[in-house]
N, C-alpha and C positions, 0 to 999 in steps of 0.2 A: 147736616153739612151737605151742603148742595157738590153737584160733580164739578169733579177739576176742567177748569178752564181749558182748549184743546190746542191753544198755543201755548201756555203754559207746560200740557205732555209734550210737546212737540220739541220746546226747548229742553226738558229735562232726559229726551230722549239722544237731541244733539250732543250734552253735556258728555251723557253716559259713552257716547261711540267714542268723543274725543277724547276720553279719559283714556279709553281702550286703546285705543291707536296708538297715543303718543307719552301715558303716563302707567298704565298699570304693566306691570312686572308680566314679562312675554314668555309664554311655555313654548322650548323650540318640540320642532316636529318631531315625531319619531321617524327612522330611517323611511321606513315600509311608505309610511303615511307621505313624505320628502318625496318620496321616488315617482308614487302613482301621479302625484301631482306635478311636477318639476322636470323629472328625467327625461329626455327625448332620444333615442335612439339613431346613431344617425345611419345616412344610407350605405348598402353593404353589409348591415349588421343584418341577421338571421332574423328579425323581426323587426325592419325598423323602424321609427314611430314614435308615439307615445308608451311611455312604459305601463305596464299592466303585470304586480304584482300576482294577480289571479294566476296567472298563465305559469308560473310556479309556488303554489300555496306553499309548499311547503319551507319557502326562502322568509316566510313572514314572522315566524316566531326567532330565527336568526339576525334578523333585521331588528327586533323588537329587544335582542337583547345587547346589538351592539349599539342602542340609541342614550341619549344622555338620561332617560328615564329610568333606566336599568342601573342599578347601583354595582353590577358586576363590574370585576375588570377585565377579565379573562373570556374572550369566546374562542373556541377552537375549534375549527371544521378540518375533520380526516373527511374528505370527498373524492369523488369520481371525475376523471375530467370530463370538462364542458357542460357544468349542472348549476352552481351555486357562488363558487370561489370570487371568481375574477368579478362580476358582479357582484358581490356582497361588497367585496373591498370599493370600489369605486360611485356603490348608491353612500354607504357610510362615509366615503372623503366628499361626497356633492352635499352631503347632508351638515357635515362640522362645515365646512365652508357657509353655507349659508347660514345654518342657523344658534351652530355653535363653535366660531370661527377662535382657532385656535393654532400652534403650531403641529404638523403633523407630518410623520415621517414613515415612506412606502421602502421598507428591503428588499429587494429581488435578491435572484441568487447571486448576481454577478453584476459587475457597472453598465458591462455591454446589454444584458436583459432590462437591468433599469430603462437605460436608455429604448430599448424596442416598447416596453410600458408605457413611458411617460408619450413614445410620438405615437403608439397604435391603439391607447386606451385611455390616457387621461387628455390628452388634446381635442382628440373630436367628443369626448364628452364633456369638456366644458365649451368648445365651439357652438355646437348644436345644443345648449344648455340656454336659455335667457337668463335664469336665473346665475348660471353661473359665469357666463362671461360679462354680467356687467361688475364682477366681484370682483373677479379676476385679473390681476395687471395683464395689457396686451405684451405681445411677447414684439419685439424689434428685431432687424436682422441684426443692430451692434450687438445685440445680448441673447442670438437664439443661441449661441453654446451654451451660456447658464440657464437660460429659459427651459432643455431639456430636463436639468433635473433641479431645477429649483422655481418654485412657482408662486409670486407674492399674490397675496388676496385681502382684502379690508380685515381686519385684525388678526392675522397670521400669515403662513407660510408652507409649501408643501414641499417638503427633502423628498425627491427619487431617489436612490443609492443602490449600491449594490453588498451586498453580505461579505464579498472578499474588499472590502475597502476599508480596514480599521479608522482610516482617520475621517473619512464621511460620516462614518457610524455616531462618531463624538462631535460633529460639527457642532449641533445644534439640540437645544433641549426644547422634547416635543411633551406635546398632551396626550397625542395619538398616535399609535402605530403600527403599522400591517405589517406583521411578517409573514411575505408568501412566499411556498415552494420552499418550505424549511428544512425539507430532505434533501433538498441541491447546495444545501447550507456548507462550506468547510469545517471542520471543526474547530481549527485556530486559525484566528485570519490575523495573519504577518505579526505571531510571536505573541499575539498581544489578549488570547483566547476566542471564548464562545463569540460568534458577533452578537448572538443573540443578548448576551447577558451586558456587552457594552453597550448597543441603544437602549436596554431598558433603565441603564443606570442614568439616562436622559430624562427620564419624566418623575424624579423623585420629589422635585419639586411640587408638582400639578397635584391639586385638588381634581377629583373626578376624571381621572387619566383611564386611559381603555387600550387595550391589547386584541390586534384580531392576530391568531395564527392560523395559516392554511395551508393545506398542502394535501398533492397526492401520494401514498406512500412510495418510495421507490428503496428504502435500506430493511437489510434483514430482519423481521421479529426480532425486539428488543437493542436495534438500534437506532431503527426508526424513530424520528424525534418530532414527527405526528403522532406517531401511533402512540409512545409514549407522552405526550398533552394530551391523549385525547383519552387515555386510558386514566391520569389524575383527576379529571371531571368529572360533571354528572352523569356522561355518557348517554348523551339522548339516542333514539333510535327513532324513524319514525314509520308508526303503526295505521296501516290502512284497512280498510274494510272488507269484507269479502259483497262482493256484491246480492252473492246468492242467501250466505246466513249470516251477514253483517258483523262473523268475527274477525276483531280488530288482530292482523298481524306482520310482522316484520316483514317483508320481502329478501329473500336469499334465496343465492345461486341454485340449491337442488332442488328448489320447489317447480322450478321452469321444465316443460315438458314441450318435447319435438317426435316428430317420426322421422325416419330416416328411408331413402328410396330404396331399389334392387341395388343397387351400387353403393349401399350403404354411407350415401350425403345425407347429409339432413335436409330435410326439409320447409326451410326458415317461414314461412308463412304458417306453417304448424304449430306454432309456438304458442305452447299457454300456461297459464300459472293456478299450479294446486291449491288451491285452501288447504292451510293444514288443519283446519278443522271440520270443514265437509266433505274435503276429498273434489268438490267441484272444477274442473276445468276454465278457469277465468280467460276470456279474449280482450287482447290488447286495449281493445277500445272501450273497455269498461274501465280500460285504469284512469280515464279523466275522471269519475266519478269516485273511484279509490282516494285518488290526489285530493282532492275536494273535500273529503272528511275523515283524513287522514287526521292525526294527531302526533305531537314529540310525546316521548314516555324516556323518564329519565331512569337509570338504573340506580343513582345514586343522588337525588333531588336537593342532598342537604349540604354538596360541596358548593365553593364558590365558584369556580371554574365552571361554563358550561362550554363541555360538548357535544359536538353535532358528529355522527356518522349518517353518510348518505351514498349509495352507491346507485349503480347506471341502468338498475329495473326500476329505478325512480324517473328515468328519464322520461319529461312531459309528452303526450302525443305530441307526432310530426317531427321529435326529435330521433334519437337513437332508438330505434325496435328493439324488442325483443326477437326478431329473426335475425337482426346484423350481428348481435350480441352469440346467439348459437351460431353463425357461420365462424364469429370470431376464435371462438369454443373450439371448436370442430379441427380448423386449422390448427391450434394449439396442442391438440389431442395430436395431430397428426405427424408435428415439428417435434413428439415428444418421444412417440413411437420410433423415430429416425435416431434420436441421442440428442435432440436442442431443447434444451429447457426452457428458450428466452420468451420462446415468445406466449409458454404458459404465464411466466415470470411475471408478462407487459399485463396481460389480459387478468392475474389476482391481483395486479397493481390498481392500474389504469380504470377498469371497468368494475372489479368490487371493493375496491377503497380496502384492500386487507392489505397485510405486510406477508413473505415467506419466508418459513422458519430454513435457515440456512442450513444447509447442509453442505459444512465444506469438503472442496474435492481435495482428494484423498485416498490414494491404495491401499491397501495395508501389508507391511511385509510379508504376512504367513499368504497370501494371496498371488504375492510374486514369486514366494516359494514354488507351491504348488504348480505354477506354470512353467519354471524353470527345466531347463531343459540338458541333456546328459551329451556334452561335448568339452574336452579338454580347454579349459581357458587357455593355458599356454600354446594353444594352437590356432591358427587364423579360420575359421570352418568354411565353406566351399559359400561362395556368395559375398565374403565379406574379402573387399577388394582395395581398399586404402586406407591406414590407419593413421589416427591422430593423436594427440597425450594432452594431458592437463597435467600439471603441476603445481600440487595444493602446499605452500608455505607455510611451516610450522615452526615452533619454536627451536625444536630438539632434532625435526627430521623432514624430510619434502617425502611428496604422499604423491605419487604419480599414477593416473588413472587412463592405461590409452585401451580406445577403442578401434572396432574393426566398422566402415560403411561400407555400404552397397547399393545395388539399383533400389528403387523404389521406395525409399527411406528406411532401410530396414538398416539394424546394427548390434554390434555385438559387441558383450563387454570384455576385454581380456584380462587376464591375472592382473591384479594392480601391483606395483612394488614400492616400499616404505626404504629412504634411504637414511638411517637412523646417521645422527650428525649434526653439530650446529651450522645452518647457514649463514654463518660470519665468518666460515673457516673455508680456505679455498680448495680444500679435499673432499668438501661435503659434494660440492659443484664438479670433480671430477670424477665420482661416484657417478654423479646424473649423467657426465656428458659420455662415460661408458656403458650406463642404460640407455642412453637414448638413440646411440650405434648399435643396437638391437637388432638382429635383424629375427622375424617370427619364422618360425616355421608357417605354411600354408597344406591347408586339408588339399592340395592338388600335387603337393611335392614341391611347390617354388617356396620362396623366401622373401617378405616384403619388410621392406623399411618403415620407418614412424616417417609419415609426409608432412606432417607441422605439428606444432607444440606450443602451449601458451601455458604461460607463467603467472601464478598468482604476485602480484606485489602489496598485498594486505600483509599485516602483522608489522612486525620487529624489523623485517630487513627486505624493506624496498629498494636501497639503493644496491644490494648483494645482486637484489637479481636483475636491475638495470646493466653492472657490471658485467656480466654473464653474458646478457643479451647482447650488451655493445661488441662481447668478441665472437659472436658467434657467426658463421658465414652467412651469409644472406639465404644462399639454395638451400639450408638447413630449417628456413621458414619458423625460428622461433620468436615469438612475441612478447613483452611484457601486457600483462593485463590486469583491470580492475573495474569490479563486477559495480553496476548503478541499480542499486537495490530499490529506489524510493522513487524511481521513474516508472512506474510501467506503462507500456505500449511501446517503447521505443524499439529502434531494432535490435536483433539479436547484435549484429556487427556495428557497434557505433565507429564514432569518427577517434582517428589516433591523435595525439600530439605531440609533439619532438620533442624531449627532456633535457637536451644538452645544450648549452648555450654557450657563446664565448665570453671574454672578459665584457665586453661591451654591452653582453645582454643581447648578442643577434642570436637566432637561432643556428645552428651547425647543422649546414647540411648533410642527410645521410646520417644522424645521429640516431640515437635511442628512441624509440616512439610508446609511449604507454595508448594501448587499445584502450577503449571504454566498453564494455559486455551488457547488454539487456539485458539482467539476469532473468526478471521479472515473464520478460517474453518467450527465453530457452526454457524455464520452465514450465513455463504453459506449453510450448513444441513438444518438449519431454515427453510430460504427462498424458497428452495427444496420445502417442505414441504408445506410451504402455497401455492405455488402454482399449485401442486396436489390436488384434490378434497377429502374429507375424512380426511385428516392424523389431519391437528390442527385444534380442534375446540375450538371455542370462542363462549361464549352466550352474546347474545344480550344485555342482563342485567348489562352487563361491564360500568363503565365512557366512555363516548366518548373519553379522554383523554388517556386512554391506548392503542386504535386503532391507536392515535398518534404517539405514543410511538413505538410503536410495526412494523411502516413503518417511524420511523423518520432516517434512513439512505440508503445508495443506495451503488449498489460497480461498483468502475468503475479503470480503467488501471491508473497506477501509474507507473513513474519509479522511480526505487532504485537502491542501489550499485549495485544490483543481478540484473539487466534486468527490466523486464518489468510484473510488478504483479497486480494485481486485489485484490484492498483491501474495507472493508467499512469505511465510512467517512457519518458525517452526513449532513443534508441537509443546514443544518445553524449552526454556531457556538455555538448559545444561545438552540436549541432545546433538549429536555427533551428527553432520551432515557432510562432508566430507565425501563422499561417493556421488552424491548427487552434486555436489560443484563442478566434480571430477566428467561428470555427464557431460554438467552447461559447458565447461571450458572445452570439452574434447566436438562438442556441438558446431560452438562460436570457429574453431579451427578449421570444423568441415566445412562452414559458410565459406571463410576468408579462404579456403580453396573454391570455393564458389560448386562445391557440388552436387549442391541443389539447384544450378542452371547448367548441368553438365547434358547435353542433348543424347542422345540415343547413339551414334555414331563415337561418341568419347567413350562410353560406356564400355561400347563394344569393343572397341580397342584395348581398354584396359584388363576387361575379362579373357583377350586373346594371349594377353604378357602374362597375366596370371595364373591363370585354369586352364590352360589349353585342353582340347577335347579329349584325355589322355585318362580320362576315370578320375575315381579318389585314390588317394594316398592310401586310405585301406581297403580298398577291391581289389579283388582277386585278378593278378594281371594275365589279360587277352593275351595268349601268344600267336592270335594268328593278326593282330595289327603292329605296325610298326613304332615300338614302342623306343627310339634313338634318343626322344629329348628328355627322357629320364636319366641314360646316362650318358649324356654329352651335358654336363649344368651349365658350364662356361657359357655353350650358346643362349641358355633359357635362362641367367642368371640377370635376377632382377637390381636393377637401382635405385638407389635411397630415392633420388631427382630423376621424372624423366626426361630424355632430352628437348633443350630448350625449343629445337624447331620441329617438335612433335605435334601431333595436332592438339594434343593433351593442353601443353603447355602455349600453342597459341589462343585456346579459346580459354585458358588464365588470362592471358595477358587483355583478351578482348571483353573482359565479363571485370 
């Protein structure tokens, strides 16, 4: 058989390409493979160009598995910031778009971060994309509002959203979707649960549907909701080489070595990494070659989920050092030694992709015991110069808790008194308004009055003690109030609002006003406070049960609609807190006397009405100084109110 004819190959090699092109069945690209070729980087970006995979190997077998080839559905990256994330989610949406166009939906934490997303990371990469802006509908100004977070492209669609937007969540049923920053997640978003778990009820549909989650951690061990995905998975790690005896190992934080100067800095160019298995001192510039034949090593190879841990000794040359990383150290070490934990907190977040086992704050009574201090409660002690009261509402009795303040936030707690009684009955109330004509004895020989008083209105009889308030004189400064448990950050003194209204529904002026309380905030001040030495003293001579009282809650990381907040909660359901309401409420009083902007000059004046220079009450009395204002009282006899045109009482009026 003689040779084939060389137009005859020629045509059956035409045949073959058009077959290719326009008839046989098309393998899309995998991510990695999409990126090197397609992706352009545009200008401003920390490298920008044509993208080059290389330049982070270790993002290839991530890429590889969040591609349509990967019969996974689950990829989960606990990472560091600025290594892998924001990048992996946006080569995988260039890549469904072009090559396997689908609909496809990005979470942020929030609508307002969607929106920073869609105009500072998915616009200028399909801009500066060919591949992807001729896919891409152009965006108009009729439609750039929807255009931010909704983006059509030839056989799909891309949702931006936000985590707190239940009804975004459900708009649209996707193939694809990126949950990132799933630690800034709420945990129910508007009544209606996890967001996470309503978009995913989106792609029950989709044949070969894929999940990316990422996130840096920021909630405590074990409620981090990276760390726990990424704990359910394979658990990759990724294992580099030593340069010197080519064993392959994990990079972690203790293996990094610094010296430190005469003045005990560190020394960030010093910075090198042990072999744990030579003991070798590795230099920075050997880690491109680590990077390079590195390897993932799964701990648990047979789940379906894979995850990735990658933290920030991974960072490629030219990125983040190893010397930025030990100054970062260093200051943290140094913010911890002072009593701040946060910014160790940022640095096992942020830089080693770990979570911290919480440890909530918390005194413990035998601890406040032990510092408790040997002075008559029923007595004012020498420093404590204005007192305030809370009044805790009970069913059977009011729990009244006043303390003593003084210069420099110090304070003291006095005897509390329980007025057994129902508060429906109006002799329970003339019980209270004859404790609260009180006047103390003072460690200097004077006598001071209660200067304002706030009233619980929780429980059974709110309107009892609006009634109370309403007769009570104004210069008696008592308040109705009710404590906002589920807000924190607010102020300790929120805004009031008038209770009483006319037939018409106006407000009355001069009526009832219910306060609103931080509580969340007064005890975070509290807590402050105790545990400083000096500010709150307690004497020994208390119930055991008030020390109870007074440590029976802790505050620890919660999440809410709003992120991730730090609130108090008590130790047990059934546990009596009461003493420490008794705290916040006598707290919020000293605020709304403003004496904590009380200047130096009020001070002093108040300690000249009080304490005149005349000794304590129990020292041995000088008879060679003129000791008259002990007994003449009438003259040194203090008042409940000082007078209005005192300088006292005008820098109330002006604060």
């Amino acid at each position: 058989m003689g040779a084939p004819d060389a137009q005859l190959v020629d045509a059956y090699r035409l045949i073959d390409r058009l077959w290719a092109e326009h008839f046989a069945p098309r393998v899309p690209m995998d991510v990695d493979d999409w990126a090197d070729t397609h992706r352009v980087l545009p200008p401003g970006s920390a490298n920008p160009g044509k993208w080059d995979t290389n330049k982070t190997p270790f993002a290839r077998e991530i890429y590889k598995a969040l591609s349509d080839s990967d019969p996974c559905e689950d990829v989960v990256l606990l990472c560091a910031t600025q290594l892998v994330k924001t990048e992996a989610g946006l080569n995988w949406l260039g890549t469904a778009i072009c090559e396997t166009p689908a609909p496809f939906m990005i979470v942020q934490a929030t609508v307002n971060t969607a929106k920073r997303y869609s105009r500072l990371r998915v616009a200028p990469m399909i801009t500066h994309c060919p591949a992807l802006k001729q896919k891409v509908s152009r965006e108009s100004s009729r439609d750039a509002a929807n255009s931010m977070s909704l983006k059509e492209f030839i056989g799909g669609v891309v949702v931006i959203t936000g985590a707190n937007a239940a009804a975004e969540l459900a708009s649209i049923q996707a193939k694809y979707i990126h949950f990132d920053e799933v630690d800034d997640y709420p945990a129910n978003v508007e009544g209606q649960g996890d967001p996470i778990s309503i978009a995913r009820a989106r792609q029950d549909t989709f044949y070969g549907r894929k999940r990316l989650t990422s996130s840096t951690p920021k909630l405590p061990k074990g409620q981090s909701t990276i760390e726990n995905a990424y704990l359910s998975g394979t658990q990759y790690q990724y294992f580099v080489p030593c340069p010197e005896c080519g064993h392959k190992q994990h990079l972690v934080w203790s293996h990094l070595k610094y010296f430190k100067d005469e003045n005990g800095e560190p020394i960030a160019e010093s910075a090198r990494y042990a072999c744990e298995s030579c003991g070798v001192l590795i230099e920075e510039y050997q880690k491109e070659f680590m990077l390079q034949n590195g390897e993932w090593v799964a701990q648990y190879p047979e789940r379906k989920i894979k995850s990735f841990h990658l933290n920030s000794l991974y960072s490629p040359l030219g990125w983040l050092k190893w010397g930025d990383l030990v100054n970062e150290w260093h200051a943290a070490q140094k913010a911890l030694a002072l009593g701040n934990d946060e910014k160790l907190k940022a640095f096992i977040n942020t830089r080693l992709a770990e979570t911290v086992a919480e440890q909530a704050e918390q005194i413990e009574a035998n601890a406040l015991l032990e510092k408790a201090e040997d002075f008559d409660p029923s007595i004012v002690p020498m420093g404590g110069l204005i007192i305030t009261c809370f009044v805790d509402t009970q069913d059977n009795r009011l729990e009244c808790f006043p303390w003593a303040f003084g210069e420099s936030d110090q304070m003291w707690m006095l005897k509390p008194e329980v007025i057994m009684g129902d508060p429906g009955e109006d002799e329970t109330w003339r019980k209270l308004d004859a404790f609260l004509y009180t006047r103390y004895k003072h460690a200097s020989g004077q006598s001071l009055g209660i200067e304002a008083v706030g009233i619980d209105t929780g429980g059974h009889y709110t309107h009892s003690v609006y009634n109370y308030v309403r007769q009570a004189h104004p210069a008696r400064k008592i308040a109705a109030l009710k404590g906002d448990n589920h807000k924190p950050g607010i102020p300790i003194l929120g805004k009031a609002t008038v209770q009483d209204v006319n037939w018409r529904g106006g407000v009355i002026k001069n009526g009832c006003k219910l306060w609103m309380v931080g509580v969340n905030t007064a005890k975070d001040l509290f807590h402050n406070r105790l545990k400083r030495p000096g500010l709150v003293h307690l004497s020994k001579h208390m119930p055991p049960e008030i020390f109870d009282q007074l440590t029976s809650e802790k505050r620890v990381a919660q999440r809410t609609a709003r992120g991730i907040r730090y609130m108090w909660v008590k130790h047990h359901s059934n546990t009596r807190n009461e003493a420490l309401d008794g705290a916040v409420g006598a707290l919020w009083c000293a605020e709304r006397l403003g004496i904590s902007k009380y200047p130096q000059k009020v001070w002093e004046q108040i300690r000249e009405r009080v304490q005149p220079k005349i000794g304590s009450l129990f020292d041995q009395p000088d008879q060679t100084k003129n000791n008259q204002n002990l007994i003449q009282p009438k003259k040194q006899k203090m008042k409940t109110t000082l007078p209005r045109q005192g300088l006292l009482n005008k820098f109330r009026k002006s604060s």
